[in-house]
LUMMI-110802 format. One line per 3 residues: number of its first residue (from 1); their letters; for each residue x, y, z of N, C-alpha, C, O. Coordinates in nm, 2 decimals. Layout:
# residues N
NUM	A	X:Y:Z:X:Y:Z:X:Y:Z:X:Y:Z | ...
This chain:
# residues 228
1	XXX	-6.47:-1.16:2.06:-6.33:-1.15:2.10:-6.31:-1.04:2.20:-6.32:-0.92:2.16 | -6.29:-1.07:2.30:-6.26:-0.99:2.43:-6.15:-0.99:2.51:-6.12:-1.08:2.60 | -6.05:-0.86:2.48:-5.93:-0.83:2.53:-5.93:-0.77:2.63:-6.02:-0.70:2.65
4	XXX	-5.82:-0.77:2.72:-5.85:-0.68:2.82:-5.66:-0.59:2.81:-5.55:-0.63:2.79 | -5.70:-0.54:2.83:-5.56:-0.46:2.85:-5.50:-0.38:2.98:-5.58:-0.30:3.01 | -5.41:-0.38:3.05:-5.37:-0.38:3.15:-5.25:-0.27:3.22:-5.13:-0.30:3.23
7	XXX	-5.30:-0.16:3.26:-5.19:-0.02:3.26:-5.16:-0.02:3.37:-5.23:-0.07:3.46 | -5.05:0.04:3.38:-4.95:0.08:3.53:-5.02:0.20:3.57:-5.04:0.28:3.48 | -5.06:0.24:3.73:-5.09:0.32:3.78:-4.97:0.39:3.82:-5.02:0.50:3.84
10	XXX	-4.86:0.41:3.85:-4.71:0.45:3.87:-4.65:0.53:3.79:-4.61:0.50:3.68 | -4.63:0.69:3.88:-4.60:0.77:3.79:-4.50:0.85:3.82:-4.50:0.97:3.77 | -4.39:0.81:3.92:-4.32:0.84:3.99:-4.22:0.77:3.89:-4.25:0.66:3.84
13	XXX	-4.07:0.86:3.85:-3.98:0.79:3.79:-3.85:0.77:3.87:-3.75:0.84:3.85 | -3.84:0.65:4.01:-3.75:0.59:4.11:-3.78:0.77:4.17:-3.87:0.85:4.16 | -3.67:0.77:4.21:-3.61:0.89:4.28:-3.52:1.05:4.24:-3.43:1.12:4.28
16	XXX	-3.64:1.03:4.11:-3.56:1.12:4.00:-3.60:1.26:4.04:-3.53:1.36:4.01 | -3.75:1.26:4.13:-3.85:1.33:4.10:-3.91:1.39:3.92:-4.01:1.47:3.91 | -3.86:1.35:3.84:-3.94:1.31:3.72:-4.02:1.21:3.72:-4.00:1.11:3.80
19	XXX	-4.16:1.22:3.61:-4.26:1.16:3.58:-4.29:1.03:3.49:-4.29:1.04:3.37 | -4.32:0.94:3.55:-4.30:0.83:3.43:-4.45:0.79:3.42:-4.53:0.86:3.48 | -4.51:0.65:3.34:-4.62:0.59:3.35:-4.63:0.54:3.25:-4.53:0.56:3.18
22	XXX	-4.73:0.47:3.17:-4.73:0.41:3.05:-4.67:0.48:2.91:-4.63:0.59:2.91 | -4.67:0.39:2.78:-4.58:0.47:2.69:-4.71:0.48:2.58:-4.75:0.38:2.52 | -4.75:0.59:2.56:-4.91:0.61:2.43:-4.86:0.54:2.32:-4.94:0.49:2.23
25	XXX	-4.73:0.51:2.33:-4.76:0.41:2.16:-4.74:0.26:2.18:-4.75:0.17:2.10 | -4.70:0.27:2.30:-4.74:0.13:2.35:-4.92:0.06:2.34:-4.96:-0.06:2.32 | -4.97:0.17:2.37:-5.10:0.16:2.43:-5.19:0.15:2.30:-5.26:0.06:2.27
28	XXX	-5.18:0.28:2.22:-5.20:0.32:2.11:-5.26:0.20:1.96:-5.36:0.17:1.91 | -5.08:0.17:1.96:-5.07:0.08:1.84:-5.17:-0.08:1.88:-5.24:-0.16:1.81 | -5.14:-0.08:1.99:-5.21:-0.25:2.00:-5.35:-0.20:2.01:-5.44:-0.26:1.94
31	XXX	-5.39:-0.10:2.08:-5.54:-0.09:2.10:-5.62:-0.09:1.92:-5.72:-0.15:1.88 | -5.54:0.00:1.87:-5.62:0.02:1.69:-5.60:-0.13:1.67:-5.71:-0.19:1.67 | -5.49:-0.19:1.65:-5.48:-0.30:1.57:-5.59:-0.40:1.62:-5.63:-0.46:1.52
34	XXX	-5.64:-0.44:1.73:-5.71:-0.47:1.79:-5.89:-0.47:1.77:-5.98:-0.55:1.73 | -5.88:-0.31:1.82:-6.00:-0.26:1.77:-6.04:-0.29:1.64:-6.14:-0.36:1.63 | -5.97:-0.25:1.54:-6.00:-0.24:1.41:-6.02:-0.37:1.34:-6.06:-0.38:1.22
37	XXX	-5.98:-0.49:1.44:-6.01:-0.61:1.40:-6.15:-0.66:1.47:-6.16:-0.78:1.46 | -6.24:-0.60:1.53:-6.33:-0.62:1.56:-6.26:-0.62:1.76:-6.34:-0.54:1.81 | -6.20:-0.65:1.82:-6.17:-0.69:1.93:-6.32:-0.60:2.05:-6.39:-0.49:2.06
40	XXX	-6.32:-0.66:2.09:-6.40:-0.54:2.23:-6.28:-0.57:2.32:-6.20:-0.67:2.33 | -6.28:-0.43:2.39:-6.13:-0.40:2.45:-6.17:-0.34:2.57:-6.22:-0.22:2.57 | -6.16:-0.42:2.72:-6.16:-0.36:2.86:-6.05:-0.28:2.85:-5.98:-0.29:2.74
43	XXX	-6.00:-0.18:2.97:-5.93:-0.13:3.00:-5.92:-0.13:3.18:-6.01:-0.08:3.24 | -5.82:-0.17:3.24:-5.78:-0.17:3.38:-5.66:-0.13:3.42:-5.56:-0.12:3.34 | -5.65:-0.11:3.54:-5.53:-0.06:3.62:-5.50:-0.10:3.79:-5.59:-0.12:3.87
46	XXX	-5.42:-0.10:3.80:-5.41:-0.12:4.00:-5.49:-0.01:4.01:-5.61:-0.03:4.01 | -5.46:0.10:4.03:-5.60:0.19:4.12:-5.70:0.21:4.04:-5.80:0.27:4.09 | -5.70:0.18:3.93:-5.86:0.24:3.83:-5.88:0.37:3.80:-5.85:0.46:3.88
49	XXX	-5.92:0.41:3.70:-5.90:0.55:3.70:-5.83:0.59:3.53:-5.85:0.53:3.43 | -5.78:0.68:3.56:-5.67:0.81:3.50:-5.55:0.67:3.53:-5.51:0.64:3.64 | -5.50:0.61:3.43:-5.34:0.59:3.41:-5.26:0.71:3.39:-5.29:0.76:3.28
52	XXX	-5.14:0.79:3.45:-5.03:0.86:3.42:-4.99:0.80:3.29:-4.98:0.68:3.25 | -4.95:0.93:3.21:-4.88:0.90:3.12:-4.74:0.96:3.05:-4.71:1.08:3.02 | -4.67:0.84:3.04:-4.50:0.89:3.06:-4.50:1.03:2.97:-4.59:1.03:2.88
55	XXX	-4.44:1.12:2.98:-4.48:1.30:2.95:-4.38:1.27:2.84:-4.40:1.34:2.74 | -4.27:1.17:2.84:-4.18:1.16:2.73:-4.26:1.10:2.58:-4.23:1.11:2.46 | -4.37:1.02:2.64:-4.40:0.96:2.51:-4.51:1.06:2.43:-4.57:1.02:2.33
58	XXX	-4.53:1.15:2.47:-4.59:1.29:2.41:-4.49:1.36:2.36:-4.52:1.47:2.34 | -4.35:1.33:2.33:-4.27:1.43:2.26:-4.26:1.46:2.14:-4.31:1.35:2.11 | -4.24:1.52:2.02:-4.27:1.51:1.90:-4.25:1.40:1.83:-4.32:1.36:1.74
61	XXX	-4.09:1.35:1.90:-3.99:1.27:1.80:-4.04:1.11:1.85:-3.97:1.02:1.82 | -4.19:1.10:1.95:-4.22:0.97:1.99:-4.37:0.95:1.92:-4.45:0.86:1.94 | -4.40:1.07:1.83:-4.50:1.04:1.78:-4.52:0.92:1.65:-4.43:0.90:1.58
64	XXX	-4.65:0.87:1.63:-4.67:0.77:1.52:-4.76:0.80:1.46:-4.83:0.89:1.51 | -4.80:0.76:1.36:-4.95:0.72:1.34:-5.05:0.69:1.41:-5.17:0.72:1.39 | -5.00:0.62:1.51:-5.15:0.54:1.62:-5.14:0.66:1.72:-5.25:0.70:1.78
67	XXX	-5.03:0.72:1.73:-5.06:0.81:1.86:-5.15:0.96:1.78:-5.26:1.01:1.83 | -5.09:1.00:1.68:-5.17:1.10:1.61:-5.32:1.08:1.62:-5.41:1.17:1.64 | -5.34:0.95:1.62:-5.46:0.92:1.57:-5.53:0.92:1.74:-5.63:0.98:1.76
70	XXX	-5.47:0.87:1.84:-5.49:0.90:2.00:-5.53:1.02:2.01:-5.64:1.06:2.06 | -5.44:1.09:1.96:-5.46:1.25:2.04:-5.64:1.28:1.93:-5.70:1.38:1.98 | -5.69:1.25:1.85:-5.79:1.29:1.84:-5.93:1.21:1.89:-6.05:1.26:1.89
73	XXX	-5.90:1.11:1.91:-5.96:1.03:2.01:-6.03:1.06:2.11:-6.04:0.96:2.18 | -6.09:1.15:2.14:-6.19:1.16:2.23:-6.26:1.08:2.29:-6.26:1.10:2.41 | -6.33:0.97:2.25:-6.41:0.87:2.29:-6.32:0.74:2.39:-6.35:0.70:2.50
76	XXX	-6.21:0.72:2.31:-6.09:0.66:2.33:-6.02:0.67:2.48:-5.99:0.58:2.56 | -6.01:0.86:2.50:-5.95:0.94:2.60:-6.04:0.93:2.70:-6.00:0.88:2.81 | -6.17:0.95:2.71:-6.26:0.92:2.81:-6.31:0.79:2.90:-6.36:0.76:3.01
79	XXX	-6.26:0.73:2.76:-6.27:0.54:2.82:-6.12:0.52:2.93:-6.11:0.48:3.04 | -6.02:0.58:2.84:-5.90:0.55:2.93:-5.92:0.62:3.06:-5.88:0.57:3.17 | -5.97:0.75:3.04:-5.99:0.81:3.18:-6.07:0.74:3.33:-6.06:0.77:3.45
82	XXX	-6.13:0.64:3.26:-6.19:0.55:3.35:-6.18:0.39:3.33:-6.26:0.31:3.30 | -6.02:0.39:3.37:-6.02:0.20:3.37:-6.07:0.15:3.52:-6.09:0.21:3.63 | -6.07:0.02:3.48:-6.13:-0.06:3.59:-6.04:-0.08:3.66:-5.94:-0.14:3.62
85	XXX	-6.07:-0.03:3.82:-5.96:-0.12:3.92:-5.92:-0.26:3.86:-6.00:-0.30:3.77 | -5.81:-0.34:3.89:-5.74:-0.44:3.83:-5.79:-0.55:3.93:-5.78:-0.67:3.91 | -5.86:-0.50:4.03:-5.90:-0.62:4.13:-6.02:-0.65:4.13:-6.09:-0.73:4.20
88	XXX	-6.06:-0.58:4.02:-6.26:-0.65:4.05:-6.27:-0.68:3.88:-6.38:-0.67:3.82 | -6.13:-0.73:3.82:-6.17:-0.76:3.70:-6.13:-0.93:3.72:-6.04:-0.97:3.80 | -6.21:-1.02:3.64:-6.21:-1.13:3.66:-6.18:-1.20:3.48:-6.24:-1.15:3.38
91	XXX	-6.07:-1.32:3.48:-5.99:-1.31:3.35:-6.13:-1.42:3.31:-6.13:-1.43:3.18 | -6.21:-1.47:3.34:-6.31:-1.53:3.27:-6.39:-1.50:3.18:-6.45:-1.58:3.11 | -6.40:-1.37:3.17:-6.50:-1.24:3.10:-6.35:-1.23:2.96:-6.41:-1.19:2.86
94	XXX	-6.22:-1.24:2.95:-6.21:-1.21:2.85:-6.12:-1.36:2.78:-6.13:-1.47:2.83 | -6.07:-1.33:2.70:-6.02:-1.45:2.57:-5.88:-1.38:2.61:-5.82:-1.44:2.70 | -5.82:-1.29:2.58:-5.66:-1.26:2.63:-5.64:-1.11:2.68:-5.73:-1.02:2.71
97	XXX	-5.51:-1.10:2.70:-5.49:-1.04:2.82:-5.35:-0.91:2.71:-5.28:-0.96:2.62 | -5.34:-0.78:2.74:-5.23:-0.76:2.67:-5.19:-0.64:2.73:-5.25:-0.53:2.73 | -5.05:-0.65:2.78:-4.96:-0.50:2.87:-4.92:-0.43:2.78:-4.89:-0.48:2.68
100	XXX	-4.92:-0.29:2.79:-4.83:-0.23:2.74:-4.74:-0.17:2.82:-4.77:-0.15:2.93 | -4.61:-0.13:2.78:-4.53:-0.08:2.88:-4.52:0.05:2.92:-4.61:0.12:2.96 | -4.38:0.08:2.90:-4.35:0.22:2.98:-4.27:0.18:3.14:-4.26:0.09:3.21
103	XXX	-4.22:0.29:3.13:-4.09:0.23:3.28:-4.20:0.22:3.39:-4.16:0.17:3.49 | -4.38:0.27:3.42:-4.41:0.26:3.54:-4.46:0.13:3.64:-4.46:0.13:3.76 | -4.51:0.00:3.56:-4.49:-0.15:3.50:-4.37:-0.19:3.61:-4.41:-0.25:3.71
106	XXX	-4.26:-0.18:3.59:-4.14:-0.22:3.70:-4.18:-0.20:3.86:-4.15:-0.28:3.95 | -4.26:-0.05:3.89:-4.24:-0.08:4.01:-4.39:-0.16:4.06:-4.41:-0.24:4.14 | -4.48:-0.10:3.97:-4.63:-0.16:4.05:-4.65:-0.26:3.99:-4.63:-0.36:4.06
109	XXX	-4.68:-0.30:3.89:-4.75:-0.45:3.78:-4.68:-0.58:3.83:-4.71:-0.69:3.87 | -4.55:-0.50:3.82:-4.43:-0.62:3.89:-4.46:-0.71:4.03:-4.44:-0.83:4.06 | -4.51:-0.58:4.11:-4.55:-0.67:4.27:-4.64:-0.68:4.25:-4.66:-0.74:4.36
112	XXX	-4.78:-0.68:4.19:-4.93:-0.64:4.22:-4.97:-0.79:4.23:-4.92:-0.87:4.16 | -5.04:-0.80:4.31:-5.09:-0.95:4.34:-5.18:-0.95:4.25:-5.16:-1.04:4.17 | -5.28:-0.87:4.23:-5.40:-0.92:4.13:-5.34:-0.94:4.01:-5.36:-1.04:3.95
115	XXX	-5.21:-0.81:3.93:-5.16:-0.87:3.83:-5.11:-1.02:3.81:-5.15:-1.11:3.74 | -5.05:-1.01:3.88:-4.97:-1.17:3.87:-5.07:-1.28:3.90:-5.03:-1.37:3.83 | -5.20:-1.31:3.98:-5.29:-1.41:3.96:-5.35:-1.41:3.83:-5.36:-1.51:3.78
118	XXX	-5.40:-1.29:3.77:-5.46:-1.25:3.63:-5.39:-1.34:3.55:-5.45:-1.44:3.51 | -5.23:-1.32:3.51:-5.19:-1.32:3.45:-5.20:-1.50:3.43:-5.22:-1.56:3.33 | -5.17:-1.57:3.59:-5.15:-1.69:3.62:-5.30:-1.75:3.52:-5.29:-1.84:3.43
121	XXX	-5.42:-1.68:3.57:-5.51:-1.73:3.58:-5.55:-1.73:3.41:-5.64:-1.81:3.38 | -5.51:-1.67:3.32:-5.49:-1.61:3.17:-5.44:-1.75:3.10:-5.51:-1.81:3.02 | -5.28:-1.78:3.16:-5.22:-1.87:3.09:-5.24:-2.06:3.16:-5.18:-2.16:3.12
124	XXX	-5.35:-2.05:3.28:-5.39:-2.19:3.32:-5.49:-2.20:3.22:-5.49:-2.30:3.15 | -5.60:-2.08:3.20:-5.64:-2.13:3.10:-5.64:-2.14:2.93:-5.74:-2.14:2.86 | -5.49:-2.14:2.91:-5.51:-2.14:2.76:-5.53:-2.05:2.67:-5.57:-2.04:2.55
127	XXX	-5.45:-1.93:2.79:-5.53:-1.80:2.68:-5.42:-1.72:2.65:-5.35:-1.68:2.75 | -5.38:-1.66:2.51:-5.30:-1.57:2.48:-5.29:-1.47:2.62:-5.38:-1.41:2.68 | -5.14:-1.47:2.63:-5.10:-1.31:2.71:-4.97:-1.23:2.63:-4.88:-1.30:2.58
130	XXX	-4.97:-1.09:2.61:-4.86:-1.03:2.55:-4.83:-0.93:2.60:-4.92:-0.86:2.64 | -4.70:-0.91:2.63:-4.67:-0.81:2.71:-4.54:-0.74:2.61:-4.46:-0.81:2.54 | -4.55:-0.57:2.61:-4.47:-0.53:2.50:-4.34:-0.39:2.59:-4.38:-0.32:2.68
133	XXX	-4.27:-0.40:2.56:-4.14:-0.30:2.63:-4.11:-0.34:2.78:-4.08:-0.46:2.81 | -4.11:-0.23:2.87:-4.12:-0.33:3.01:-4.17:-0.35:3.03:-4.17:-0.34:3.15 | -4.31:-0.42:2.99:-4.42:-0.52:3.03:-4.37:-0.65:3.02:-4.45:-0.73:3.05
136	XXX	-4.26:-0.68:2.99:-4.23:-0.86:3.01:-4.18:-0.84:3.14:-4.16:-0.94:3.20 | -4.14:-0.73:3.19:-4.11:-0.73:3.33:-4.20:-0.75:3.44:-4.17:-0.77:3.56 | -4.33:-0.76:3.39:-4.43:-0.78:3.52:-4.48:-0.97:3.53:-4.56:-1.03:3.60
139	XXX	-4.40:-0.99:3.44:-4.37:-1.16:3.44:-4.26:-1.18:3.57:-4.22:-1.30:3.58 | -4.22:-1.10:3.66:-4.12:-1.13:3.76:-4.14:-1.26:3.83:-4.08:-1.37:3.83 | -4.26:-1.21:3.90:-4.36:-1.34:4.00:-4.45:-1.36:3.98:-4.54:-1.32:4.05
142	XXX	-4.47:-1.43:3.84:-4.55:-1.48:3.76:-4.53:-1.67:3.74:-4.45:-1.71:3.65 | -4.59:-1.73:3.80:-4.53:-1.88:3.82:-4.62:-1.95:3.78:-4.74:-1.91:3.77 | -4.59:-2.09:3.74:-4.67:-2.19:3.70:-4.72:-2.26:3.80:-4.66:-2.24:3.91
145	XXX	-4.82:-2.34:3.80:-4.86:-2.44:3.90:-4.75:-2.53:3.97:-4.76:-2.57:4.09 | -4.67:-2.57:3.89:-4.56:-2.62:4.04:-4.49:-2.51:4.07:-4.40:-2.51:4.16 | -4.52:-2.43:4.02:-4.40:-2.32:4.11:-4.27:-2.25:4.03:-4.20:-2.16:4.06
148	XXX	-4.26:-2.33:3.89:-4.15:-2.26:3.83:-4.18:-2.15:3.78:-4.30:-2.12:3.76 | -4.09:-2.04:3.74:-4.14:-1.92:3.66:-4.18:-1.92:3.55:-4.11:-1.99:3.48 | -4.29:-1.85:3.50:-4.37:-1.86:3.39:-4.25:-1.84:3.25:-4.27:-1.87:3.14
151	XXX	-4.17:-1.78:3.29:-4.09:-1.76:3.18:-3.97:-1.85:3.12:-3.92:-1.84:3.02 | -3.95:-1.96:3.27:-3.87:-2.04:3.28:-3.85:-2.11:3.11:-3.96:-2.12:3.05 | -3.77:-2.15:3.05:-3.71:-2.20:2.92:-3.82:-2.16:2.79:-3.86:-2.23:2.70
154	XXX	-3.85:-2.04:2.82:-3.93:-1.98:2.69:-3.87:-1.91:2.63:-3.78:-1.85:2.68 | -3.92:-1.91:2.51:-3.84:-1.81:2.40:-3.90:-1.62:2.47:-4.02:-1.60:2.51 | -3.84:-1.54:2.47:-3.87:-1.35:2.51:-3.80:-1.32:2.51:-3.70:-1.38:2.53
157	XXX	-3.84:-1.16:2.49:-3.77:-1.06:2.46:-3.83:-0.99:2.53:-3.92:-1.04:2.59 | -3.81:-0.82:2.55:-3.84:-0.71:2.64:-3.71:-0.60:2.65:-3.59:-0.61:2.61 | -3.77:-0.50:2.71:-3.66:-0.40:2.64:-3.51:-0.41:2.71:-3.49:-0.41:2.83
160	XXX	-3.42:-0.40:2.63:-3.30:-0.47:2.63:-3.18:-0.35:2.75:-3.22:-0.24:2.79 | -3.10:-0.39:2.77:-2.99:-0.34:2.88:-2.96:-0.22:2.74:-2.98:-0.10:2.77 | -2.91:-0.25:2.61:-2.87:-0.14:2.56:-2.95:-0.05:2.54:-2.91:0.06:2.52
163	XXX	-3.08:-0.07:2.53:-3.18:0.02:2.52:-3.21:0.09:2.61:-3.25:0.19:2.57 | -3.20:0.07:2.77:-3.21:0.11:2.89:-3.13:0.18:2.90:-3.16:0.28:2.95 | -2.99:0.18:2.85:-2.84:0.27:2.85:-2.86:0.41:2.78:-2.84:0.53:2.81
166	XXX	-2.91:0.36:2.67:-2.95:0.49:2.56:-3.07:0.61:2.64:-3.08:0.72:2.60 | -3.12:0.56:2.71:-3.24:0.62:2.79:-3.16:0.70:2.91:-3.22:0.79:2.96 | -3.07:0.67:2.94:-3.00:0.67:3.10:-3.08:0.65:3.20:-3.06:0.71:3.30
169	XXX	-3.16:0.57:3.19:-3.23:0.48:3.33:-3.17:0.33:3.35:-3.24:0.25:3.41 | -3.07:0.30:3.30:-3.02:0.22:3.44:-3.00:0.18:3.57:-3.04:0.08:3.63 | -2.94:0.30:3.61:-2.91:0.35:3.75:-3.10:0.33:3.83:-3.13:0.27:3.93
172	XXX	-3.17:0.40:3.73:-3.29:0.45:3.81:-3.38:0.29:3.81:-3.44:0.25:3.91 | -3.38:0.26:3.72:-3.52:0.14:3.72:-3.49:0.06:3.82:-3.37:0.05:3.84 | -3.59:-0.02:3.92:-3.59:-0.10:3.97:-3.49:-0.24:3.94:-3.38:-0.24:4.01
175	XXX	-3.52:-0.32:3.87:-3.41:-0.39:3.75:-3.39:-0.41:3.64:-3.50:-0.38:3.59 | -3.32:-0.43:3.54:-3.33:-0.45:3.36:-3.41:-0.57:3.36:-3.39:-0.67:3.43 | -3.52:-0.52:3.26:-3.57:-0.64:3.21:-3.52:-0.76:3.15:-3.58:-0.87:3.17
178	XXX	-3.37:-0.74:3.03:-3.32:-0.80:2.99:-3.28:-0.93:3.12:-3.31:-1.05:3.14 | -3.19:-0.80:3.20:-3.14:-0.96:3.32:-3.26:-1.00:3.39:-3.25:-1.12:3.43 | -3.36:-0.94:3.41:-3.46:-1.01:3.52:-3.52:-1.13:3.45:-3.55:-1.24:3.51
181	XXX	-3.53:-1.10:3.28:-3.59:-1.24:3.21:-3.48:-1.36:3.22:-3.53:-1.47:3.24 | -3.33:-1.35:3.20:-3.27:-1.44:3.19:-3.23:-1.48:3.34:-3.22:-1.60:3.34 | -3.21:-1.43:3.43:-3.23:-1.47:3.57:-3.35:-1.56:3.60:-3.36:-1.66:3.67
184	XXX	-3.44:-1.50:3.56:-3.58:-1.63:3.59:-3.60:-1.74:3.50:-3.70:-1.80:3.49 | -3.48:-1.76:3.41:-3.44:-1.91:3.32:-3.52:-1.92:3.19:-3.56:-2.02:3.14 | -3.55:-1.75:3.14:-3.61:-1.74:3.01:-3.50:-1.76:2.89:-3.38:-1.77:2.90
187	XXX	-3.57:-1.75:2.81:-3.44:-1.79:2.63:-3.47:-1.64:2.58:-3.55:-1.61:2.49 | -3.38:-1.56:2.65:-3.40:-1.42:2.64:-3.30:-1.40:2.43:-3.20:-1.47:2.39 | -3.35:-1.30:2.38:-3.32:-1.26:2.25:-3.34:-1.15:2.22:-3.46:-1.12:2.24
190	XXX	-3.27:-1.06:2.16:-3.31:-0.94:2.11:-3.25:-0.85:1.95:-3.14:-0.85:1.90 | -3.34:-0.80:1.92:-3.32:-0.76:1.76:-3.24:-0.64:1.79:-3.18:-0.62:1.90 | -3.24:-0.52:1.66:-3.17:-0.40:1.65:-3.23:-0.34:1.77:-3.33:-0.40:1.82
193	XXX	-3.19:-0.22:1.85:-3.25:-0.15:1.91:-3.37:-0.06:1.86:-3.36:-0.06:1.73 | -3.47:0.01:1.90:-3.56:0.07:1.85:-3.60:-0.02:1.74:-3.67:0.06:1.66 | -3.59:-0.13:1.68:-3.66:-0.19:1.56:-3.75:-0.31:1.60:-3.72:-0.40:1.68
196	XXX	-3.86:-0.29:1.53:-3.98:-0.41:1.59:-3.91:-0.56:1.61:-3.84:-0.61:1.52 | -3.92:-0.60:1.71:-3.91:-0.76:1.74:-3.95:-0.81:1.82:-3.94:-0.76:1.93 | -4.01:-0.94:1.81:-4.13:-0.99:1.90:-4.09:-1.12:1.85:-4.05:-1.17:1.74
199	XXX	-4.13:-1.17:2.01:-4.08:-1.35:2.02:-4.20:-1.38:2.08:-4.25:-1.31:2.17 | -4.30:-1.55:2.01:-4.40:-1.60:2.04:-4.34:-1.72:2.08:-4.26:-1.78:2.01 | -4.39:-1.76:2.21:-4.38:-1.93:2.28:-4.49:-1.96:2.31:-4.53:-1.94:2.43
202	XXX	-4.56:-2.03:2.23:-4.70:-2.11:2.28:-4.80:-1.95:2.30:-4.82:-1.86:2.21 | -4.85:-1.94:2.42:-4.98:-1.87:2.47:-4.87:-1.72:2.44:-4.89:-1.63:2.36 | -4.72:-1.73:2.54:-4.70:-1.61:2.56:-4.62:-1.50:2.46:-4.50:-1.52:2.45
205	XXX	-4.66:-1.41:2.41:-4.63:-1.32:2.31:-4.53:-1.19:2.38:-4.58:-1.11:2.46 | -4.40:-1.19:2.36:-4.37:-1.07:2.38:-4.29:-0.96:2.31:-4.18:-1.00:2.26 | -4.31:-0.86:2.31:-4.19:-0.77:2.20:-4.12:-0.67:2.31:-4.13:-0.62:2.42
208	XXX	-4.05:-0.66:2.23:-3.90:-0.54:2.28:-3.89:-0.45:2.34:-3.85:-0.44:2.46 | -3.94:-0.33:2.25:-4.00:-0.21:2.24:-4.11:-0.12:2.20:-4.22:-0.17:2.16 | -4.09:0.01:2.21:-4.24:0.07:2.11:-4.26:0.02:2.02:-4.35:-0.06:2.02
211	XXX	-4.18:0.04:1.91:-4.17:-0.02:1.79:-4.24:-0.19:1.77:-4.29:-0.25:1.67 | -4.23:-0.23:1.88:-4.27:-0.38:1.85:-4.42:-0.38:1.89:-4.46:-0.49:1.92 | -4.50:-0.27:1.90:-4.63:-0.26:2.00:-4.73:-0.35:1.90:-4.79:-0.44:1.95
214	XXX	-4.75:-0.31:1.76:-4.83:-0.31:1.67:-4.84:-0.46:1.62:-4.94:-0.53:1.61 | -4.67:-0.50:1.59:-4.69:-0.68:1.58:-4.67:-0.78:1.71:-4.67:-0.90:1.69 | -4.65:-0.73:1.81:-4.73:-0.82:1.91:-4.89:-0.80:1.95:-4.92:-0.86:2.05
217	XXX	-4.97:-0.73:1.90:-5.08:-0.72:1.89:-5.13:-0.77:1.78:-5.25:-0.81:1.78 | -5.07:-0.79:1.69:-5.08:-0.86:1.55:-5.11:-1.03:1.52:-5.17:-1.11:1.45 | -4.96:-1.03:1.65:-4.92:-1.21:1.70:-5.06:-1.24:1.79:-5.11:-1.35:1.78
220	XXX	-5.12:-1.15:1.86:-5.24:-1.19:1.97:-5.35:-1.20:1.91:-5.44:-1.27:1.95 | -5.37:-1.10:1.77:-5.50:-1.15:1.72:-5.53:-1.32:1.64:-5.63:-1.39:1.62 | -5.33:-1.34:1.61:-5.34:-1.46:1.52:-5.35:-1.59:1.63:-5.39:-1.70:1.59
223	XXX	-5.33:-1.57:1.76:-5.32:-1.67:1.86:-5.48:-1.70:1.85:-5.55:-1.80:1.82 | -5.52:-1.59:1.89:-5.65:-1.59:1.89:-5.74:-1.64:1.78:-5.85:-1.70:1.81 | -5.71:-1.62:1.68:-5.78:-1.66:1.57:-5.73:-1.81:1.55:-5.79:-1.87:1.46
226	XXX	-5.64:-1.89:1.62:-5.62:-2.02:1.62:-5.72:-2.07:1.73:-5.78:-2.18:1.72 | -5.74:-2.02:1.79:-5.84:-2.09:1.93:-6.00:-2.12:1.87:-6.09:-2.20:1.91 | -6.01:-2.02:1.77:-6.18:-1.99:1.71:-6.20:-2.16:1.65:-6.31:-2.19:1.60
């Protein structure tokens, strides 16, 4: 079982001059659950490397379990220190594919050509993809073989307009994920705020928020374990 997981190199937050980039318990919770189920787990990025990481999801009051267990991670920290450019990784080599978010996802994942073919190339053939907070946002120009959007009359979720308000990044993000899913003709839904919720349609898996990191990684092992 071979996962590949997929981080935003973007660490600029719009024109705030604050720092943004992936969210550690985004990253965190799916990698253990994963791991711990046997998974072997690539790690990549648009430039390869050191992913930035959003400095907010290091705050005390965003810590978990999975991240606790991150910060001692050594082996873990060294592997992330060196992901693979996202362009010399080829989706043949793995069984599924899994984002985590963080606001940095909106501006680069979103346009990245290699993302969006990966992704294409993930769900032509049959293979679980999950994307968790603003990672259902890098579904923008993500299209099926005739051309409609991959998200077009599917059940998802992703982190919601009230949740974005509570943050005060409105104003700043590129667009809400909520409206960009329901604008590209998805069957957009969402639970409490901050409380796990995750919607599965066929291959594609996606959850809300942080909170939802652990069982959409949960939903991707069970996809997977249907394919065996």
């Amino acid at each position: 079982m071979k996962v590949l997981m997929v981080l935003t190199s973007h660490s600029e937050l719009g024109n705030t001059g604050k720092k943004t980039g992936f969210w550690i318990e985004e990253f965190a919770a799916p990698y253990y659950v994963l791991a711990d189920a046997g998974a072997q787990i690539t790690l990549a990025s648009p430039k390869g490397g050191q992913p930035p990481i959003d400095p907010k999801s290091e705050s005390p009051d965003a810590q978990t379990e999975a991240t606790r267990r991150f910060d001692h991670d050594k082996e873990l920290k060294e592997r992330l220190a060196h992901t693979l450019p996202l362009d010399t990784v080829n989706e043949m080599h793995y069984d599924a594919v899994f984002y985590p978010g963080g606001h940095g996802p909106l501006w680069d994942l979103a346009n990245d050509s290699a993302s969006i073919a990966l992704i294409e190339d993930f769900y032509a053939h049959h293979k679980p993809v999950a994307f968790v907070c603003h990672a259902p946002g890098v579904l923008m120009k993500v299209k099926l073989p005739d051309g409609s959007p991959l998200v077009k009359g599917k059940t998802v979720t992703g982190f919601s307009n009230t949740e974005e308000e509570a943050v005060q990044l409105t104003d700043v993000v590129p667009f809400l994920v909520e409206d960009e899913l329901q604008k590209l003709g998805g069957l957009y839904s969402k639970g409490p705020d901050w409380g796990s919720y995750v919607k599965q349609d066929g291959l594609l898996i996606t959850g809300q928020n942080p909170a939802s990191s652990a069982e959409a990684a949960e939903l991707l092992l069970k996809a997977l374990a249907k394919k065996e």
